[in-house]
N, C-alpha and C positions, 0 to 999 in steps of 0.2 A: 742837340742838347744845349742847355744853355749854359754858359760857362759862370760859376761862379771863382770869383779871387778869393786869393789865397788870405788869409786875413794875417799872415805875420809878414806876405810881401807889400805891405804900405798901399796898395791900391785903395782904393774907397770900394765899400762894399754900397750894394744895393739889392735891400730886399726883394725874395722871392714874394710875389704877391702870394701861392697857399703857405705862406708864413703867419701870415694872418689868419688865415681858418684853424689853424693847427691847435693852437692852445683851447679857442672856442669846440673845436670838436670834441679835443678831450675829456673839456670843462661837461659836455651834455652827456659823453658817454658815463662820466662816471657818477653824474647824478642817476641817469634812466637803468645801469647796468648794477648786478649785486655779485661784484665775482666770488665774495664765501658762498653763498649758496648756487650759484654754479659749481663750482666744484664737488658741496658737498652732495649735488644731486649725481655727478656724475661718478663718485663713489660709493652712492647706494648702492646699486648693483653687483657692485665688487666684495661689500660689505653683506648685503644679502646672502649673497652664493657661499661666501664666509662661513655667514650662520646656518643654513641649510647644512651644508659639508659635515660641521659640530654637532646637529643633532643628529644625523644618520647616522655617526657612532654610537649615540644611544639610543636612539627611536627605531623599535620595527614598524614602521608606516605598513607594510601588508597585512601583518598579522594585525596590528589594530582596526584597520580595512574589513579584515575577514570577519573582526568580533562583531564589527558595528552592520555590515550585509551580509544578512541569512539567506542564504541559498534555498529555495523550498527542494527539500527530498525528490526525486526522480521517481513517475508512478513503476509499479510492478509489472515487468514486460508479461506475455500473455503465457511464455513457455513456461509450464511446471517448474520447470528446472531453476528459473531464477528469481534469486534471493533479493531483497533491498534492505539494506541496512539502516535504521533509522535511530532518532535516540529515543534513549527508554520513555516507556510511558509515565505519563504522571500519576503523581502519588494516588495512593485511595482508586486505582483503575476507573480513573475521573479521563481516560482516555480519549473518551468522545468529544473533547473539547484540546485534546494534545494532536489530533489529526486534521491535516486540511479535507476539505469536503473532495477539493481533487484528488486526493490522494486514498479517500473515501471509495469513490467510484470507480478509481483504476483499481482496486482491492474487488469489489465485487462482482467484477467482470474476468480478473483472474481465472485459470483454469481450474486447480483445486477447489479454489474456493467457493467457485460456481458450483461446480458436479455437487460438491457437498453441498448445497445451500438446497439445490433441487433435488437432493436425496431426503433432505429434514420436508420440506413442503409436500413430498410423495407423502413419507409417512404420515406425514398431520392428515392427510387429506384422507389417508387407509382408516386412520386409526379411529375415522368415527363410526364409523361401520364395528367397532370392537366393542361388543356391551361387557356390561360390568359380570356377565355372568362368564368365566373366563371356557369352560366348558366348552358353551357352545361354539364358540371361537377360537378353540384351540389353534385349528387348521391356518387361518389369518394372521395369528401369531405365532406361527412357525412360519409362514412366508415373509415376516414384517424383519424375523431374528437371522430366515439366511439370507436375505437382503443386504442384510445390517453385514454380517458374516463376510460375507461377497466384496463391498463393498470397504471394505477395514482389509480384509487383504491386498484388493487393486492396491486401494493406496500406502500398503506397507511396501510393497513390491516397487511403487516410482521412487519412494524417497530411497531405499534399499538398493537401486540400480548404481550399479556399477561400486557398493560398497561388499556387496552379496555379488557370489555367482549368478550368470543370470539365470541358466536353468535351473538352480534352486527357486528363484524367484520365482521363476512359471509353475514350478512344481507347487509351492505354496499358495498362488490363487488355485490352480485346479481342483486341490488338494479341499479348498475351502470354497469350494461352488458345487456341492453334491448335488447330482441329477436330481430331483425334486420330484420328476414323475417315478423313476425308479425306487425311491425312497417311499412313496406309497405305494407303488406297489409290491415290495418287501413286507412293508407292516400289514399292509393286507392279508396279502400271503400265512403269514403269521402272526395272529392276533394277539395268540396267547404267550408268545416267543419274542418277543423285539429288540432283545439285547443285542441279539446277535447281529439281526441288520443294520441295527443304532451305530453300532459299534464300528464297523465295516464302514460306514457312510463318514466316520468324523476318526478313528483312529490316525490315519495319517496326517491328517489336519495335525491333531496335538500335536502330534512326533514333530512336526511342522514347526509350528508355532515356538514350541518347549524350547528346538534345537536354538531357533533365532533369538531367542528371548535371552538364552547363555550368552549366545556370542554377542550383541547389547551388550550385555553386561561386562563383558569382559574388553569393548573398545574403548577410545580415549573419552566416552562420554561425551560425543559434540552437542551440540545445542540440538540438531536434528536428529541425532542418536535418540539422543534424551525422549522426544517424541514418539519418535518411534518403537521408543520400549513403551510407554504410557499405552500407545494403539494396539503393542501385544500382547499388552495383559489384558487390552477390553475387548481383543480379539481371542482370547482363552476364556472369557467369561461368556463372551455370545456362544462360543461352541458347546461349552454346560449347559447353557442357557435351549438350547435350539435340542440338544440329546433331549433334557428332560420334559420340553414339551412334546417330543417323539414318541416321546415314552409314557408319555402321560402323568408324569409326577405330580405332586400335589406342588406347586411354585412358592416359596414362602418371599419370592422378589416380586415386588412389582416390578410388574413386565413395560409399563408406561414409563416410568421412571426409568428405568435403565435402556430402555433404546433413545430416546427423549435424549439422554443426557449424554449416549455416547455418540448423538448425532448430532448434539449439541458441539459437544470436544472436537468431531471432523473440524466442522467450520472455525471454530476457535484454533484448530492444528492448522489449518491451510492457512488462515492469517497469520499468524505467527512463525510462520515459516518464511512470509514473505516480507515480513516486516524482521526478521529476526533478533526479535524477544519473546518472551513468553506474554501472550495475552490475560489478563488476569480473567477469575470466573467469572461470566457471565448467564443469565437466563434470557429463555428464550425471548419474550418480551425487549429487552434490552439489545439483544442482538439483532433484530428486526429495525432498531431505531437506528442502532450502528451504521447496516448498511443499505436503510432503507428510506431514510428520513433527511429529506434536503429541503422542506417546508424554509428556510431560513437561510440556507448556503448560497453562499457566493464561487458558481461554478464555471465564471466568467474564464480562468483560464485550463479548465479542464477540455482533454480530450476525447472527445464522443464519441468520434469515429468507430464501428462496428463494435460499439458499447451496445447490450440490453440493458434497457432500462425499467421491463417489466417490474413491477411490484414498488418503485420510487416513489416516494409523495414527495407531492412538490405544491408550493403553493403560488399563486398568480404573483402576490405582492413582495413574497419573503424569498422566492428565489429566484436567482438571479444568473439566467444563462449565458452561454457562449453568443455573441452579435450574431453569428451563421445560424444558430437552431428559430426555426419556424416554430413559434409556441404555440401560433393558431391549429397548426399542422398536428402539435402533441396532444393539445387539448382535447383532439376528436378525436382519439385513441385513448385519454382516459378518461377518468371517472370521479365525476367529483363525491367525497366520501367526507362526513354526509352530504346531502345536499344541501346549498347556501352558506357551505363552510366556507370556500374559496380554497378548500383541500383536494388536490387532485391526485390519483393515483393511475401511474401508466396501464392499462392493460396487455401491453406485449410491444414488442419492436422497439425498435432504436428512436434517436431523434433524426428527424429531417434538415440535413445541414443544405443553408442555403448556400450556390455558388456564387460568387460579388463578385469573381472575375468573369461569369458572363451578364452581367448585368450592366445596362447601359449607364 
């Protein structure tokens, strides 16, 4: 090291030569450096984390999260059994435009909602065959009413399971699917007599019906209760309904109108059970747009998978599929309606989902 003297033992000093740099180094650093704002940068952070700390006393950050990303509803899985909760429909039953199109098509591929969709399309397709003269037709319209009959019990008896005994339940469909060839041949038998066999073929039915319709009434009222009373009074009405064309009575109901509309209410009950609200009224026309009309949807994140898509209109320009569905593939299963409209409607089957993980 090099010795520097002591400056009060009398020796002569002599300067360090970085004596000389020293004060010049100084001198540059404190032109080129800005130590306030060095510091004050390195207090941001401390000062940030500050503020952050002070609002999460008062800020819910998730729940403001949650209001500002909408979750889309989860479609309706395929078992009868299960419910999706969604929020209520918009005002004025303007619902066709409060639903996504995905959630559209997971609905019409439902269970319930299907069997009843293809129980309304049976009857339409029966009911031209029924002239206006009801006479000659009676027979048609007694097949059309225990159909109807038949099918309002199955499905009081699913939503009823497990809130009902279940061999009442069974007891109730049997009870409301009278042998049909037996039933003619009773009235045959006895032409001028038909009370008796009328009566035989549907008394336990009411007894049926009557019994369930109390106890309805007498539970907590659930939302599927609720339904289920609606289906057994219009399953007390098909059974009058069905006696007196048995019987031959003079019908002061139209008979179009009341199957019509209480095949109408299945499909409206099995939507609404799965969406759980009540669907507001609809006619048939309208109900066909509901869930049939995707001319316009954007069904990009819809899943197809062992979907029918029979009876769909769809249009080339206005809808707009999943990247996997082959359109060329759809297009030659349906039908353009009319033709030159660029309107096509599926004739049966599913869509053709391409696989992209084997494709090179």
């Amino acid at each position: 090291m090099t010795h520097q003297p002591d400056p009060n033992s009398g020796e002569p000093t002599t300067p360090h030569p970085l004596d000389h740099y020293q004060p010049t180094l100084a001198g540059w650093l404190m032109s080129a450096l800005d130590v306030e704002a060095g510091l004050h940068e390195i207090l941001l952070q401390s000062n940030y984390e500050t503020a952050v700390d002070a609002l999460d006393a008062v800020l819910n950050v998730e729940g403001g999260l949650a209001a500002i990303v909408h979750t889309a509803p989860p479609p309706p899985h395929q078992a009868h059994s299960a419910i999706v909760t969604v929020s209520d429909p918009a005002p004025n039953g303007h619902f066709l435009q409060s639903l996504s199109p995905s959630l559209r098509m997971a609905l019409r591929a439902h269970t319930d909602v299907a069997a009843s969709r293809r129980a309304l399309d049976r009857a339409r397709h029966r009911n031209r065959a029924l002239a206006i003269n009801l006479n000659f037709n009676r027979a048609l319209a007694l097949d059309l009413t225990l159909d109807l009959v038949c099918d309002l019990a199955q499905a009081l008896a699913r939503v009823l399971d497990g809130v009902l005994d279940g061999d009442r339940c069974r007891s109730l469909v049997l009870a409301c699917s009278p042998d049909r060839a037996r039933l003619d041949d009773d009235l045959h038998r006895d032409r001028h007599n038909r009370e008796p066999a009328v009566e035989r073929a549907f008394h336990n039915a009411r007894v049926f019906v009557r019994a369930i319709a109390e106890d309805l009434h007498a539970s907590d009222r659930r939302f599927a209760l609720d339904l289920a009373l609606d289906r057994a009074a219009e399953l007390s009405r098909g059974l009058d309904l069905a006696a007196d064309l048995a019987l031959d009575r003079i019908i002061a109901l139209d008979i179009n109108t009341f199957l019509f509309d209480v095949r109408i209410s299945e499909v409206r009950r099995g939507i609404s059970l799965v969406l759980g609200w009540q669907l507001p009224s609809i006619d048939m026309d309208a109900l066909a747009v509901f869930l049939d009309d995707f001319t316009t949807s954007d069904l990009r994140t819809a899943d197809l998978v062992g979907i029918d898509l029979s009876g769909v209109r769809w249009s080339a320009r206005g809808t707009r599929w999943p990247a996997a569905v082959d359109v060329d593939d759809l297009k030659t299963r349906s039908e353009e309606t009319p033709m030159g409209s660029g309107i096509w409607v599926v004739r049966s089957g599913g869509a053709h989902l391409r696989d992209f993980a084997d494709r090179g």
